[in-house]
C-alpha positions as CSV (number, residue, x, y, z in Angstrom):
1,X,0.0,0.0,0.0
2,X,2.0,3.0,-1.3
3,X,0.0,6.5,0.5
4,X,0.9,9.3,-1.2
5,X,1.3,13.2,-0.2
6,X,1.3,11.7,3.3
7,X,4.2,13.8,4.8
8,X,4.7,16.0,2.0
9,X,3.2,16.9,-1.8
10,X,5.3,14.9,-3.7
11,X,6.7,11.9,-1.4
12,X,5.1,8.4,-1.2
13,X,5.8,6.0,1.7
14,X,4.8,2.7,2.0
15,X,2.7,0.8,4.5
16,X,5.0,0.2,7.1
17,X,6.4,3.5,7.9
18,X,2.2,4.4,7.9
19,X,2.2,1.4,10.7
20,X,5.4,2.3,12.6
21,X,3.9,6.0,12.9
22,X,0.7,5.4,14.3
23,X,2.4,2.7,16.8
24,X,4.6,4.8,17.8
25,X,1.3,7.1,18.6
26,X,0.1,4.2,20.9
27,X,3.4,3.6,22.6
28,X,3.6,7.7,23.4
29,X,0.0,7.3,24.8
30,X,0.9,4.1,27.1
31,X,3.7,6.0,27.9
32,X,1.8,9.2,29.0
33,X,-0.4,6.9,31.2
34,X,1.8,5.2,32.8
35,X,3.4,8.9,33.7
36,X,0.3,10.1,35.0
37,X,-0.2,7.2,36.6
38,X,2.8,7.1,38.7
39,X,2.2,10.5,39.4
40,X,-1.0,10.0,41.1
41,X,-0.2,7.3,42.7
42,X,2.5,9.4,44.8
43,X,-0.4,12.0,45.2
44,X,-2.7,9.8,46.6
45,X,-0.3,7.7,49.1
46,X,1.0,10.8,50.2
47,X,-2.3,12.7,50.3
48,X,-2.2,13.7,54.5
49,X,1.0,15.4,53.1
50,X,-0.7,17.5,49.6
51,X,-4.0,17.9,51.9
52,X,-1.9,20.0,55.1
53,X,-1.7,23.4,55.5
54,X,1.2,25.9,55.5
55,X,2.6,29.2,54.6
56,X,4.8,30.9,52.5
57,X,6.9,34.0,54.0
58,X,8.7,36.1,52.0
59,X,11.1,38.4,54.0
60,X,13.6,41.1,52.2
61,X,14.6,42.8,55.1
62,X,12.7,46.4,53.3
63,X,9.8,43.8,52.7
64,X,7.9,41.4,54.1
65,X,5.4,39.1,53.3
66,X,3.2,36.3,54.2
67,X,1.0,34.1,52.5
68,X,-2.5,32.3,54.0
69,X,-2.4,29.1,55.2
70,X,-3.0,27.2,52.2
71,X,-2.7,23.2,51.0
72,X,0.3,22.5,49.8
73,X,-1.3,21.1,46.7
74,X,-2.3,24.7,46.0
75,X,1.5,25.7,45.9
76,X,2.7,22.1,43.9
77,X,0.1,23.2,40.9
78,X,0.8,27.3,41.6
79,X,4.7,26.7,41.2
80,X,4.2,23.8,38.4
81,X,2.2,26.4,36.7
82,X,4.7,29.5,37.3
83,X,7.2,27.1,35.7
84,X,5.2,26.3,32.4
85,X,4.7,30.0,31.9
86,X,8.4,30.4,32.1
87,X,9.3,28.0,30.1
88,X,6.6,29.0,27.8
89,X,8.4,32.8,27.4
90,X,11.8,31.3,26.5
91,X,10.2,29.4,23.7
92,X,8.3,32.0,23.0
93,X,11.6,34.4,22.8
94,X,13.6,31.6,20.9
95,X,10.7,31.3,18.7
96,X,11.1,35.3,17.9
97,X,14.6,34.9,17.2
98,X,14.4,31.8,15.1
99,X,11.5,33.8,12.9
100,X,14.4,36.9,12.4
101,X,16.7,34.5,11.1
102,X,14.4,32.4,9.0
103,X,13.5,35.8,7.5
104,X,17.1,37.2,6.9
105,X,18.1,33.5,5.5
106,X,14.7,33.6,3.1
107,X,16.0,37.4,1.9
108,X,19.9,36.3,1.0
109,X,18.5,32.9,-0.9
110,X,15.9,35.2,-2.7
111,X,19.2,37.7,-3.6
112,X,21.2,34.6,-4.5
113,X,18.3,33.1,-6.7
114,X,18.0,36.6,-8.7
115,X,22.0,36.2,-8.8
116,X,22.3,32.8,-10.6
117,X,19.5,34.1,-12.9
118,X,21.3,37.1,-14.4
119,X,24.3,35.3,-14.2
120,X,22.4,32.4,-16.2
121,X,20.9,35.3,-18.7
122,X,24.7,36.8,-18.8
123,X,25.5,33.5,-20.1
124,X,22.8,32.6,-22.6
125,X,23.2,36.3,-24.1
126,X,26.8,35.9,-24.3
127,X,26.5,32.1,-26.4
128,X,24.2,33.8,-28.4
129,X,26.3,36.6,-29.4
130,X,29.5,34.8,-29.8
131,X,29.8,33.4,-33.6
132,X,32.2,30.7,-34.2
133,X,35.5,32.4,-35.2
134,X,37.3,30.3,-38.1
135,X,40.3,28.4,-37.0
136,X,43.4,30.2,-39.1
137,X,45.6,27.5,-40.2
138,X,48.8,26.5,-38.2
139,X,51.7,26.0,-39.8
140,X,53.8,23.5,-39.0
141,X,57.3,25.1,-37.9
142,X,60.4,22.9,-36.9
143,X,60.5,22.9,-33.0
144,X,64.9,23.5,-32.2
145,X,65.4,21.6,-29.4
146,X,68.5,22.8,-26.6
147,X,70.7,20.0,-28.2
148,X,70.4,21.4,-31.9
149,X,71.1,25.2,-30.4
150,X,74.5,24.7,-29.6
């Protein structure tokens, strides 16, 4: 079974790499739940732990803070959250930066491309214009070799 314009316009791929693709779907997905799993398994054996309350106190010396008493679940998902948003602004910034320099290499192939086709035009014009110039005869002179100079 040949599938074409699968991953792209013009490529075909066969059946297998079709069936590798979407099993490696399924192992990502068993993966994920076995994750997520784990994950709450560790929430709920330690839930006396998530469920107990506490503060957060934030002291500068010029300022000082304290927080309510709270779950600590509440600051697990707050922080877990703060780091996604952070993470989220350095891709976001990389993203930025990989845009600029996608542009700037899109402009200089763009300036190359209009390059090669003048210097392809340069080249047709010139074939064009140059007529075959008649070979003039060669004579055949005697070569004097160093021995005969003497």
């Amino acid at each position: 079974m040949i599938i074409k314009g699968f991953y792209g316009p013009n490529q075909t791929h066969n059946g297998n790499q079709v069936r590798e693709k979407y099993a490696m779907k399924k192992v990502k997905i068993a993966f994920w739940i076995v994750v997520f799993g784990f994950v709450g398994l560790v929430i709920f054996q330690n839930k006396g732990f998530f469920m107990s309350e506490s503060r957060l106190v934030l002291n500068l010396g010029f300022f000082y803070y304290e927080t309510p008493f709270l779950a600590n679940a509440i600051f697990f998902v707050a922080f877990f959250l703060v780091g996604i948003l952070i993470s989220y602004f350095f891709g976001l910034f990389k993203h930025f930066k990989d845009a600029k320099t996608i542009k700037a290499l899109k402009a200089r192939d763009t300036i190359l491309v209009e390059t090669v086709s003048s210097l392809e035009k340069q080249l047709s014009t010139q074939k064009v214009s140059a007529e075959p110039v008649p070979a003039a005869p060669v004579e055949d002179e005697p070569v004097e070799v160093a021995a005969e100079m003497k």
